[in-house]
C-alpha positions, 0 to 999 in steps of 0.5 A, a space after each residue: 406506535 405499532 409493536 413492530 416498529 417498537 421491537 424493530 426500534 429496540 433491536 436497533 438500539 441493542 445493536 447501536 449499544 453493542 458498538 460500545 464493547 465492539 470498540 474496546 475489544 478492537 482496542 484490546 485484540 488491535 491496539 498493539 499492532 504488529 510486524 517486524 523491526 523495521 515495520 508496524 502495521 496498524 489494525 486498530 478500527 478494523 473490528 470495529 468499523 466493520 461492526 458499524 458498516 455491518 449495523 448501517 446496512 442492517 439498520 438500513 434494510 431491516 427498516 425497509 423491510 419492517 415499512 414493507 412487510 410489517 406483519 413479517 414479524 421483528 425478529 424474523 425480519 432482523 435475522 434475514 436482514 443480518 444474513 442479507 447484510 452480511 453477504 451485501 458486506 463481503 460482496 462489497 469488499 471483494 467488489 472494491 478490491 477488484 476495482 482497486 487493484 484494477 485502477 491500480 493496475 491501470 494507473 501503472 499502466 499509464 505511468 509506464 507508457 509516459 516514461 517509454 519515451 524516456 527510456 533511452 534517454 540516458 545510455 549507459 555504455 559501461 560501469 567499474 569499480 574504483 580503484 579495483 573490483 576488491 577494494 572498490 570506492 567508487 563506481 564510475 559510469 560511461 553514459 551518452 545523454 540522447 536529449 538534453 536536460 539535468 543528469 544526476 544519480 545515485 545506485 545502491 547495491 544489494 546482496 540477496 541470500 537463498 531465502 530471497 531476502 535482499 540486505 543493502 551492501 552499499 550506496 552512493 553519496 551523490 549530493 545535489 551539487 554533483 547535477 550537471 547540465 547535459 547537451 543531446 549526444 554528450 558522452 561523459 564518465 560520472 562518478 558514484 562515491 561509495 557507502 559501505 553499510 555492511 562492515 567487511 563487505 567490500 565486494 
């Protein structure tokens, strides 16, 4: 076997065995997760996964680059190999980002040109509050139904505060058993009985 191949062999297995500490440094730093009360994010692999993409392309190019330029010499074929491998792993990520939120964009595209038809389906005429505005227990709704079908619904109110953040008030307890078969050009009043979420807001 020629040395350049038996340092390339050894530097590839330096790396290999380097995943070893790469994974329980990703658990020590990841482990825990992170977020708020009401979500947790999950970064445990990050570290580590990068690590092994990073080594395969590395091994990947390095062993091209050793059977086509032997004399190039071990080292100095790995240290532009890392580099090259480094660069290919941001351009790849960026890459599929754009395609991804590109696809995404696309399929929500789509998803709303198949609902435009069922846009003005349900017309809504007018709402209120039962009995009153200040002590409501339910929200009644004037609708005109414009294709026949099932109706069924539920609402949810939401009060925003000046830093933006939205804090649910109330929903609706419509169950299934409140579904109603529609005709084309029905006009009815449907009923939401109220939930309140927050104690004391009754407006």
């Amino acid at each position: 076997m020629k040395s350049v191949w038996r340092k390339h062999l050894i530097i590839c297995l330096v790396l290999g065995l380097l995943a070893i500490p790469v994974y329980f440094l990703d658990r020590a730093l990841l482990g825990g997760g992170g977020g708020g009360n009401w979500i947790t994010l999950d970064f445990r692999g990050l570290i580590f996964w990068t690590y092994i993409t990073l080594v395969a392309v590395h091994v990947t190019l390095s062993s091209v680059a050793v059977l086509l330029f032997p004399k190039a010499g071990a080292l100095r074929i790995h240290l532009g190999s890392m580099v090259l491998s480094v660069i290919l792993l941001v351009t790849g990520v960026a890459v599929y980002g754009k395609v991804r939120r590109r696809a995404m964009s696309n399929e929500h595209r789509a998803l709303m040109e198949s609902r435009r038809p069922l846009m003005n389906v349900i017309e809504l005429k007018e709402w209120w509050y039962v009995p009153d505005e200040s002590h409501p227990t339910e929200i009644r709704v004037s609708v005109v139904i414009h294709q026949p079908g099932r109706f069924a619904g539920n609402l949810t109110g939401e009060q925003t505060d000046s830093s933006g953040s939205s804090t649910t008030i109330f929903q609706s307890t419509n169950g299934p058993e409140s579904q109603r078969q529609v005709r084309s050009g029905e006009a009815f009043t449907y009923p939401f009985p109220l939930k309140f979420l927050t104690p004391g807001a009754r407006r």
